[in-house]
C-alpha positions in Angstrom: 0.0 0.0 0.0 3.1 2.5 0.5 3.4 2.4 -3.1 0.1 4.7 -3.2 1.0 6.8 -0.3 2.3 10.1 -1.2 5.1 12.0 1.7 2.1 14.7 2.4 -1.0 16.2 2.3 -2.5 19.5 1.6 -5.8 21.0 0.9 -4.6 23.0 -1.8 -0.9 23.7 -4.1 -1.5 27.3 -3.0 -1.6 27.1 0.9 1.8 25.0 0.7 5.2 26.5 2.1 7.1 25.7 -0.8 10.2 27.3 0.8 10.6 24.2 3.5 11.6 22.1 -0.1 14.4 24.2 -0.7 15.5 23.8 2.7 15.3 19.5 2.1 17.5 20.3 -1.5 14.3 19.9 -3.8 14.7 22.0 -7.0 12.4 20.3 -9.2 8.6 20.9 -9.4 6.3 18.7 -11.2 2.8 19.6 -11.6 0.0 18.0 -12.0 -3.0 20.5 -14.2 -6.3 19.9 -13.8 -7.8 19.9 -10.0 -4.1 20.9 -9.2 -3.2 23.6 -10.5 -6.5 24.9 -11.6 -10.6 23.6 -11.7 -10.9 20.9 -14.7 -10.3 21.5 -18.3 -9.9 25.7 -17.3 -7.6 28.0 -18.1 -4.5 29.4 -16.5 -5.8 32.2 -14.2 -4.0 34.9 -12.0 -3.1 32.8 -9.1 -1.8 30.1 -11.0 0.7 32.9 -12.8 1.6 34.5 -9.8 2.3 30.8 -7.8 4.5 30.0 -10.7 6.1 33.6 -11.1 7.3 32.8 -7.5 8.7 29.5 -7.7 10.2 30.8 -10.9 11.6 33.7 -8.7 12.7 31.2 -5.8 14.7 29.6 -8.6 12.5 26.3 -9.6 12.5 24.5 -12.1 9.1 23.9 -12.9 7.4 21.2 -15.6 4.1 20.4 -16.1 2.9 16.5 -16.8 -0.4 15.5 -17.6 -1.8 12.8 -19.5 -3.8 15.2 -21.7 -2.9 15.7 -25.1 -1.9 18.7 -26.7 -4.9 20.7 -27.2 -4.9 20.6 -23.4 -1.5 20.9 -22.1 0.3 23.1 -24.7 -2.1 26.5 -24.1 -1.5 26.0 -20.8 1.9 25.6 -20.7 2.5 28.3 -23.1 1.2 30.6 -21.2 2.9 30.0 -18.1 5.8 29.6 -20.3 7.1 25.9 -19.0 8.1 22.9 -20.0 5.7 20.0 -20.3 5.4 16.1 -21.0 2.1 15.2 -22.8 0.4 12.2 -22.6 2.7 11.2 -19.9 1.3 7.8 -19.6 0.6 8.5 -15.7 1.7 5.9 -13.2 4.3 5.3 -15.6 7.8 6.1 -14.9 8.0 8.0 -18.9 6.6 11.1 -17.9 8.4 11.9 -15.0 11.7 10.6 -16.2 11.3 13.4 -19.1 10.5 16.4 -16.8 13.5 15.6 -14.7 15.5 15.2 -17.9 14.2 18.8 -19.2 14.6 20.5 -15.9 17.9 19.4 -15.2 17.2 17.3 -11.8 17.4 13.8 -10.2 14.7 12.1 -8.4 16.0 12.8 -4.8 16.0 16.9 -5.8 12.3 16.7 -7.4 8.6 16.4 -6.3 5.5 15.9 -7.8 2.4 17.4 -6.9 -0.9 16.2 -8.0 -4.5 15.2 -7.3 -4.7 11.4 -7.7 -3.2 8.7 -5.9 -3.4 5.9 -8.8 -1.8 8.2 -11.4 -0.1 11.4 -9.8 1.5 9.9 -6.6 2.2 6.6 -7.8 4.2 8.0 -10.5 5.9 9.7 -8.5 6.7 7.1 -6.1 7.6 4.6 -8.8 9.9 7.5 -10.2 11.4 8.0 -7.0 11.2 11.1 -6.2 9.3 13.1 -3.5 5.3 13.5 -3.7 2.9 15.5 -2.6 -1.3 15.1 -2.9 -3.4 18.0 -2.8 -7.0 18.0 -2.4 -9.2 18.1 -5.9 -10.3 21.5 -6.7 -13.3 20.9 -7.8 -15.9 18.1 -6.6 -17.6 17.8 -10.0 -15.5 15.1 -12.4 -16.0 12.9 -15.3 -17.1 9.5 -14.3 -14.0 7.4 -15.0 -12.2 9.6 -12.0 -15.4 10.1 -9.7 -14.5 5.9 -9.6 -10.5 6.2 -9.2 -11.6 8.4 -6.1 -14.0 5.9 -5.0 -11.2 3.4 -4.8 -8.8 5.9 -3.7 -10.8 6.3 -0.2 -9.7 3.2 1.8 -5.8 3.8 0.6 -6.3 7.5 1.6 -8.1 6.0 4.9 -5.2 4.1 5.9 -2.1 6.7 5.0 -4.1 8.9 7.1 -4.4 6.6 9.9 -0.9 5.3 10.0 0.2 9.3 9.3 -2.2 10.2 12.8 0.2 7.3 14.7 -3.0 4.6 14.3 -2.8 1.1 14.3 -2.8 0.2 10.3 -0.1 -2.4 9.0 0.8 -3.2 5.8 
C-alpha cells in the first residue's frame, strides 16, 4: 500500500510552504493541471501565474505532466511559459523521467504534486522522487475519476491513519 502513499497532504498547491523544499534540497517541481493547478479542463488564471512567477523567482525549475494531449497541455503551458510532458502515460515512470531530464534534476531533488493517488502519486513514487497530494479542486469530475476516487478512499483512509500514529499495517 506505500506504493500509493504520497510524503504529504494539503488541501490545496497554493496554501503549501514551498520554501521548507528548498530547505530539504528539492529544485524540481512537477505539476500536475487539472484539480491541481487549476478547476478541470480551465484556463490558466492569475493565481496560478503568480504561484508559478514565485517559484520561478525562488529559482524552480518547474514542468508540467499530464496525461492530456496537446490541445490541453500546450495552451496551458505556453502561457505560463514551462516545459511539459504530454500524454505522460501516468503511473508510468515515462513522464516523470522526461520532466526531470528537461529540468535538469534527479529524483531525490524533485517532487510531484498532484490530485490522484493511482496516477499522480504513484508515478511519482515509482519515479522515485518526492510526492505531494493536494485536495481536488473541484468536486464535479467525469465518471472514469469520480470511480478512481471511490477506490482511492480506503488507501487514503489508511495513510491517514498510519500518518495520525493509528494502528494500520501493511
Amino acid at each position: 500500500m506505500r506504493a500509493f502513499f504520497p510524503e504529504d497532504e494539503v488541501n490545496s498547491v497554493y496554501d503549501f510552504p514551498f520554501e521548507s523544499l528548498t530547505e530539504r534540497g528539492i529544485r524540481g517541481i512537477i505539476f500536475d493541471i487539472d484539480n491541481t493547478l487549476v478547476p478541470p479542463d480551465a484556463p490558466v488564471d492569475a493565481r496560478c501565474r503568480a504561484l508559478i512567477r514565485a517559484l520561478k523567482t525562488a529559482g524552480f525549475r518547474i514542468c508540467l505532466v499530464s496525461n492530456n494531449k496537446g490541445p490541453r497541455i500546450v495552451p496551458f503551458a505556453t502561457a505560463l511559459n514551462l516545459p511539459y510532458v504530454e500524454r505522460a502515460l501516468k503511473p508510468r515512470r515515462y513522464g516523470y523521467r522526461r520532466a526531470m531530464a528537461r529540468m535538469g534534476t534527479a529524483p531525490a531533488e524533485t517532487i510531484a504534486i498532484g490530485d490522484q493517488l493511482f496516477t499522480d502519486i504513484w508515478g511519482a513514487n515509482r519515479a522515485g522522487m518526492h510526492s505531494l497530494l493536494v485536495k481536488p479542486m473541484e468536486p464535479k469530475e467525469e465518471i472514469q475519476i469520480l470511480l478512481k476516487r471511490l477506490l482511492e478512499r480506503p488507501f487514503l483512509w489508511y495513510y491517514r491513519r498510519k500518518k495520525a500514529g493509528g494502528e494500520a499495517h501493511d
